[in-house]
N, C-alpha and C positions, 0 to 999 in steps of 0.2 A: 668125580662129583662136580657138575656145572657150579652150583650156586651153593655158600658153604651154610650150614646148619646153624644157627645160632642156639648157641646150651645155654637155654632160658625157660624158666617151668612159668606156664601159665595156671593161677587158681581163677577159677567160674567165681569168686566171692570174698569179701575181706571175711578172716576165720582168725582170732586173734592165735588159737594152738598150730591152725598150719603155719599161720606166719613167722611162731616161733620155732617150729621144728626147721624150716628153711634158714631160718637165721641162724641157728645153731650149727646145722650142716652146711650152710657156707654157699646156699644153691641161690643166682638170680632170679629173681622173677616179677611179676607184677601183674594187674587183675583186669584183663584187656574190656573195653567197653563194646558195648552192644555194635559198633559200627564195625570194629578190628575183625579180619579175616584170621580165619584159625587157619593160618598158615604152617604146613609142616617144618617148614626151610626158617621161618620164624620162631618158634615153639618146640623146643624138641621134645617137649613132655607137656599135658595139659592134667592137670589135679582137679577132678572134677566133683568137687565139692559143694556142688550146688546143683543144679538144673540148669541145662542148656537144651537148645532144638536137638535131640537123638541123630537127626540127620547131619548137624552141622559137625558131630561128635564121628559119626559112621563116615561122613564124606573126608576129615582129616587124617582117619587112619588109611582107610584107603590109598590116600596119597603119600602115606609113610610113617604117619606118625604118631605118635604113642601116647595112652590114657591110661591115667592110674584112677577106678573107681573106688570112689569111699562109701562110709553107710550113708551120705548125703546124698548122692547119685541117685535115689530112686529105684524104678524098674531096672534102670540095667545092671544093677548090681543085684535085685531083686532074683532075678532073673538065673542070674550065676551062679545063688547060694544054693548049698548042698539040706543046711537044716540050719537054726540057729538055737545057738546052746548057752545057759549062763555057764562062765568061767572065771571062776577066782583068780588063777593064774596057768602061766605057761613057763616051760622050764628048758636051759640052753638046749637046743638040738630040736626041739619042738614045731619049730618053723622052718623049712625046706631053705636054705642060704642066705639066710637072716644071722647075722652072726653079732651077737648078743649073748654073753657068756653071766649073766645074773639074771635072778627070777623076774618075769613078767607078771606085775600083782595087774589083774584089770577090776574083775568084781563088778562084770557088766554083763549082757546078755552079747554075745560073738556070730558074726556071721562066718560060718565055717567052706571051704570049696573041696577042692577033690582032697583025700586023703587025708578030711577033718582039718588041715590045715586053716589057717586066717589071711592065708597069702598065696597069689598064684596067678599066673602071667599067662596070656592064650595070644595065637596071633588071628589078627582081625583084618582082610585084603594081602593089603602091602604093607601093614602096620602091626601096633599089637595093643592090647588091653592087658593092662595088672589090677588087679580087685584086692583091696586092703577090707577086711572086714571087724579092723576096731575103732570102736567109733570114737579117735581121736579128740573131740572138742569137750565128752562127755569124761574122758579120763583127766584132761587137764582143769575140768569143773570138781574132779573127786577134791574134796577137803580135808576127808578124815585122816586122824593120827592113831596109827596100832601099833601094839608092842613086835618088831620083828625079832627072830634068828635069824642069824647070819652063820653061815656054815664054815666049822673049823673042825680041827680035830678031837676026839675024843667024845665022852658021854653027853657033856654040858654043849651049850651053844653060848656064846656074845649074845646077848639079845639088846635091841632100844629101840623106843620109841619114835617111830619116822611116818612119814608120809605112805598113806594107806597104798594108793597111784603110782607106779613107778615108772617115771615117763622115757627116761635114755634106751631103755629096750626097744620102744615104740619108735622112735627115733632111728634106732638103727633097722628095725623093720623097717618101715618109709624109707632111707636112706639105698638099703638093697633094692627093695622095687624099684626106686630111680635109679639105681646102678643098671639094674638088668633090663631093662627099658630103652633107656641110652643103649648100650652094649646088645640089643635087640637088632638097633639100630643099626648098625653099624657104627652108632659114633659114641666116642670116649665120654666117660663121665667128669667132669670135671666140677671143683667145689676149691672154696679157701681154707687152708691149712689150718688147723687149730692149735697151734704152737708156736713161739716164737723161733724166728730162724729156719724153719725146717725140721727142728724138733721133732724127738719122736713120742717126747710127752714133755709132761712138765713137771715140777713140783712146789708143793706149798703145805707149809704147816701153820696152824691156828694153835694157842694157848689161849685157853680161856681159864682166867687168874681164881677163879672162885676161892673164896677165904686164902690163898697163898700167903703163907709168909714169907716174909723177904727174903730167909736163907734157899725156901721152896724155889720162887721166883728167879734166885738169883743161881741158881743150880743148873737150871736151863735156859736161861740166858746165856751162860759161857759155855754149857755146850753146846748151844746155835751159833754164837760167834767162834769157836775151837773148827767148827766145822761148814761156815759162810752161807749158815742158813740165813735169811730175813725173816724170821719169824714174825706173825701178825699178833698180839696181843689183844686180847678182846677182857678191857678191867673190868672186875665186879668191883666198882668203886669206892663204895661205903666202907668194904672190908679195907682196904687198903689208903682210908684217910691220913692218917696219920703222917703217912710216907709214901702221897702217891706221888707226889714231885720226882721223886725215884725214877719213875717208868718214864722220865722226859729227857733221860741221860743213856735213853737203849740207843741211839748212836741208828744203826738201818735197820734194827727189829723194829715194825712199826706198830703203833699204840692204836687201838678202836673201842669202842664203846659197847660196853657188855648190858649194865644197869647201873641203879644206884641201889634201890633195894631188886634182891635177888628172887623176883617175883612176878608173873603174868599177872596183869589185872583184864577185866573184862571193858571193852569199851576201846576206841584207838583214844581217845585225852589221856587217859591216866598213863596209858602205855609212853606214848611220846612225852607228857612230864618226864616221868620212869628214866626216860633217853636221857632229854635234856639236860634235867637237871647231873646227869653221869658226863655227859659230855662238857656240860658250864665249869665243873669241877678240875674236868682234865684240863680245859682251855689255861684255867690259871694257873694250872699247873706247870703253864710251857705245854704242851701238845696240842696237836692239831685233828682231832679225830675226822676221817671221812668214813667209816662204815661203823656196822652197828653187826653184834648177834644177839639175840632175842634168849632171855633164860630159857634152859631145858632142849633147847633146838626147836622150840612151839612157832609154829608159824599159823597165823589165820587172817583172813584179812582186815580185821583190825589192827593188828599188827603190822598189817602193810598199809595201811594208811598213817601208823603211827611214823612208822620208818623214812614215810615219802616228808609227812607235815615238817620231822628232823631237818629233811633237806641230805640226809646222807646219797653217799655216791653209789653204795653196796650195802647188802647184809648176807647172812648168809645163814640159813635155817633149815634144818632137816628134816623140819616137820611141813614142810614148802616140798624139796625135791633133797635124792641124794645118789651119790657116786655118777652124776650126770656132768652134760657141760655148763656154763653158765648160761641163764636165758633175765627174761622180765617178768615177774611173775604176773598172773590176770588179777587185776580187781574188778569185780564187777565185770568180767568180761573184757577188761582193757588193759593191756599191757604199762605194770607198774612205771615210775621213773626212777624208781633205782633198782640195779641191775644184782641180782642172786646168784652167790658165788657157792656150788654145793660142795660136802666134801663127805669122805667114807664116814659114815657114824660111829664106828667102833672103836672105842677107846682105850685105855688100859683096865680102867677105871671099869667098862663091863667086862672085859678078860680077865678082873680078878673077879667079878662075881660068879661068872662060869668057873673059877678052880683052876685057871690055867698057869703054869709057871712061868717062867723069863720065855726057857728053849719054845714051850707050845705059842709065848704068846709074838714071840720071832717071827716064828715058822707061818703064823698066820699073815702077818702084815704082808712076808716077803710074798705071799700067793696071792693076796689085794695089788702088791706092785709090780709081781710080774704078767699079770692080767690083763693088768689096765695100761702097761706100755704097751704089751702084744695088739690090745684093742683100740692102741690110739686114742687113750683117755687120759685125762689128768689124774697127776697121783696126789691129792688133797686129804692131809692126813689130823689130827689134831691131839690135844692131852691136857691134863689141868696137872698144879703142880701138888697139890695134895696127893694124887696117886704115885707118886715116885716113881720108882723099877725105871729112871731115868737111862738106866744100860741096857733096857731094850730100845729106847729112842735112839740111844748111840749108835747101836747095830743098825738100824734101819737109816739114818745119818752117814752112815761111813756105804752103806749098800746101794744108796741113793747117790752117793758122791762115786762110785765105781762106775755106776752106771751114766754118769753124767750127763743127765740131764737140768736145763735150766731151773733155777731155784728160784723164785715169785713170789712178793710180800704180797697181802692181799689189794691194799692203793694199785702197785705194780699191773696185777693180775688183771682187774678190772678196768685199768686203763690202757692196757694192751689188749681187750676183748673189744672194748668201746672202737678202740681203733680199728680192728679187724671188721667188724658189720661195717664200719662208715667207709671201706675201699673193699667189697665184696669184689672181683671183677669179672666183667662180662667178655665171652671169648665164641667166635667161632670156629669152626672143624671144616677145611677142605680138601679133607681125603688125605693132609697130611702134614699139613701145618695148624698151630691153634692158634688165631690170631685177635688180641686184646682189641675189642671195638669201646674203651670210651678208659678214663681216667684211672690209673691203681698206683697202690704204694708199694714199689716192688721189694721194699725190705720184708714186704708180708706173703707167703706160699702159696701154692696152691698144688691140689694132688689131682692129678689125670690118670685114672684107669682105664685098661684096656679090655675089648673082648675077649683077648688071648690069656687074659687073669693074672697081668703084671699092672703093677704102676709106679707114677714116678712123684714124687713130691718137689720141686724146684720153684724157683723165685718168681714173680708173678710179672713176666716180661711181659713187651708187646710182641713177641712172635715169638713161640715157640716152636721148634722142628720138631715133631714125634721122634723123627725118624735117627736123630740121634742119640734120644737120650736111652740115660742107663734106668733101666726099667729090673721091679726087683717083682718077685712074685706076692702077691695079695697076701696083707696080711692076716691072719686067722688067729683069734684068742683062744687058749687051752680052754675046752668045759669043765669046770667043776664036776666030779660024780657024787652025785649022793643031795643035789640040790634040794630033792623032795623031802630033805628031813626036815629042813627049817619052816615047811610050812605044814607039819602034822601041828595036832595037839599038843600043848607043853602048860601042864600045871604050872609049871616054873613060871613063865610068863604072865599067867594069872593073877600070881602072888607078886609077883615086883610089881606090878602095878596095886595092889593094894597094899602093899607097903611102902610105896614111894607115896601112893594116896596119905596113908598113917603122917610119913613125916611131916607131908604140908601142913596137913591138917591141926597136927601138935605142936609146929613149929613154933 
């Protein structure tokens, strides 16, 4: 290889959801102007999410290099499709080496290619073409909050209220397209590491204190310090006046801002009152809150306006996004200023409404944590202290600490992701070295995959040799079987939402 490849994704257009699915996935890139030649040896991937001259698009594959078309593409995506079909969702194994082991809620109309599939890669001269047929900008626009299942054992299901959109599957779609594109190529994919150290995940647990009493509270607070969790506290402050000077003596469990009354209001003023005044409270208390989580896990963008006016650094809302990476959420189209930390919605608290025991409700977690290490996701777990059955958190506490992987308060989390976007690094490929072209923080990773369907995770040097390192085979997340129960009809579901309706309403 004369002249080495620079692994850098060009988008045709500022798109605030591609910008954050790149940001998430760790991939360079930026939005070359009308003069820039779409150089192959420049560009190793162009995301053509907008319109450009077809020629100028045909003339750089030719010379080797590779277009992933979206539904913005136009004709040449037009061109491609098989038929287009509305689809509510898609489920693990659905998408041809898309590896994404939880359901794909879309609930859009899908451009479908060969074999019905939403994804598919042709080669084009010297180059090649992959056609993405979900229309990305329009899923990260979904708002709505629906009651889901989440799939466990037995008759009942966990079910809660989350984010209608589920955007980390799509992510990992997009993420294979650029993998198998590069690897088209001949050249390695490369991105920055989503964990600290080289990690092969992370973990973090949320309490959100809802009415706890102290002896509740303080139950699990020593079994997070017995077991060197940091646990993030999210107070529901009102209930806990009395003695919330308490929570300014958690030592590294760290204190966030839940509400003050335990209530969504409509409008972002009343919301960010709501905040403030939860967080003016903690401040006297001795604490210092920097994130906020919004009652119910409701997220809308009022809500993110309220969150931004706070001045918080994070929030984190599952009626936003869940079991994803962290990103910014859009208002308005525009990427919030504080940064959403998602985590798995399922709690004890629905596991006992499903009927499940200690052993069922174990059994479930450990198949949320051995998923999401296999998938290279964070394990973001959470509990309030009113529901007890605190010796199933133990078990998952001590299975967590076998496994040992890093443990993250949520401050932590968020300021180690902040850090990660702000040293992405850019590298190129000559045939056998990967060589860092501009500034990185090499305490932060980065993973290189190969055609040959290993890869290697290591520190984000100025020169790396392929050709020594210890390369392990792709990792692949178990599928779940039986995904398609959680998204039949379920009475059940119907009714917790008109009985959780009841309670507000009487409250």
């Amino acid at each position: 290889m004369n002249t080495p490849v620079r692994i850098h994704a060009a988008l045709l257009r500022h798109d605030a959801a591609w910008i954050t699915l790149l940001q998430q996935t760790g991939v360079p890139w930026s939005v070359p102007d009308s003069d820039t030649a779409l150089d192959p040896m420049e560009f190793s991937v162009i995301i053509a999410n907008g319109t450009v001259r077809s020629a100028d698009l045909t003339a750089y594959m030719h010379g080797g290099g590779a277009v992933l078309y979206t539904t913005a593409s136009g004709i040449a995506i037009d061109q491609r499709c098989n038929r287009r079909l509305a689809v509510h969702a898609l489920f693990p194994g659905s998408v041809p080496n898309a590896r994404f082991h939880s359901v794909l809620d879309l609930h859009q109309r899908v451009m479908l290619f060969d074999e019905g599939t939403p994804a598919t890669v042709d080669p084009i001269g010297r180059g090649y073409a992959g056609y993405l047929g979900i229309d990305v900008t329009a899923l990260f626009a979904d708002r709505s909050i629906v009651r889901r299942d989440f799939l466990a054992d037995g008759e009942r299901l966990p079910n809660e209220r989350v984010a209608r959109a589920t955007k980390e599957p799509v992510r990992r779609i997009v993420h294979s397209l650029l993998e198998e594109l590069h690897h088209r190529r001949g050249v390695p994919f490369l991105h920055a590491w989503y964990f600290p150290g080289g990690a092969r995940s992370l973990f973090t647990f949320r309490v959100d204190s809802d009415r706890g009493t102290k002896e509740q509270v303080e139950e699990i607070r020593t079994l997070s310090d017995r077991y060197g969790v940091p646990a993030t506290w999210f107070l529901d402050v009102k209930s806990h006046e009395p003695w919330l000077r308490h929570f300014s003596e958690f030592g590294r469990q760290e204190t966030a801002v839940h509400c003050y009354e335990h209530e969504i209001f409509p409008g972002a003023a009343r919301n960010a009152a709501n905040f403030a005044r939860a967080a003016k409270a903690m401040r006297q208390a001795g604490m210092s809150p920097a994130g906020v989580t919004a009652p119910t896990g409701e997220w809308n963008e009022n809500i993110g306006r309220a969150v931004e006016q706070c001045g918080f650094t994070y929030s984190s809302e599952f009626g936003y996004d869940y079991d994803a990476l962290p990103s910014y959420p859009l208002i308005s189209g525009a990427p919030s200023a504080v940064l959403q930390l998602p985590i798995h919605p399922v709690c004890i608290g629905s596991m006992l409404r499903a009927r499940m025991d200690d052993d069922a409700m174990f059994r479930y977690y450990l198949g949320v944590i051995d998923r999401k290490v296999a998938a290279a996701e964070p394990v973001c777990l959470y509990h309030h202290p009113t529901h007890r059955h605190n010796g199933v958190i133990e078990r998952v506490f001590s299975y967590i600490q076998s496994l040992g992987l890093p443990m993250l308060s949520y401050r932590d989390y968020a300021g180690w992701w902040k850090a990660r976007l702000g040293s992405i690094p850019e590298y190129r490929w000559d045939g056998a070295n990967v060589l860092r072209t501009g500034p990185a923080d090499e305490q932060h990773h980065v993973r290189i995959s190969f055609p040959d369907g290993t890869e290697s995770v290591v520190p984000a040097s100025e020169s790396i040799d392929t050709r020594v390192l210890t390369r392990n085979p792709v990792r692949t997340p178990a599928m779940a079987s039986g995904a398609e129960r959680t998204r039949q009809f379920s009475l059940r579901r119907h009714l917790q939402d008109i009985l959780d309706w009841w309670i507000k309403a009487t409250a």
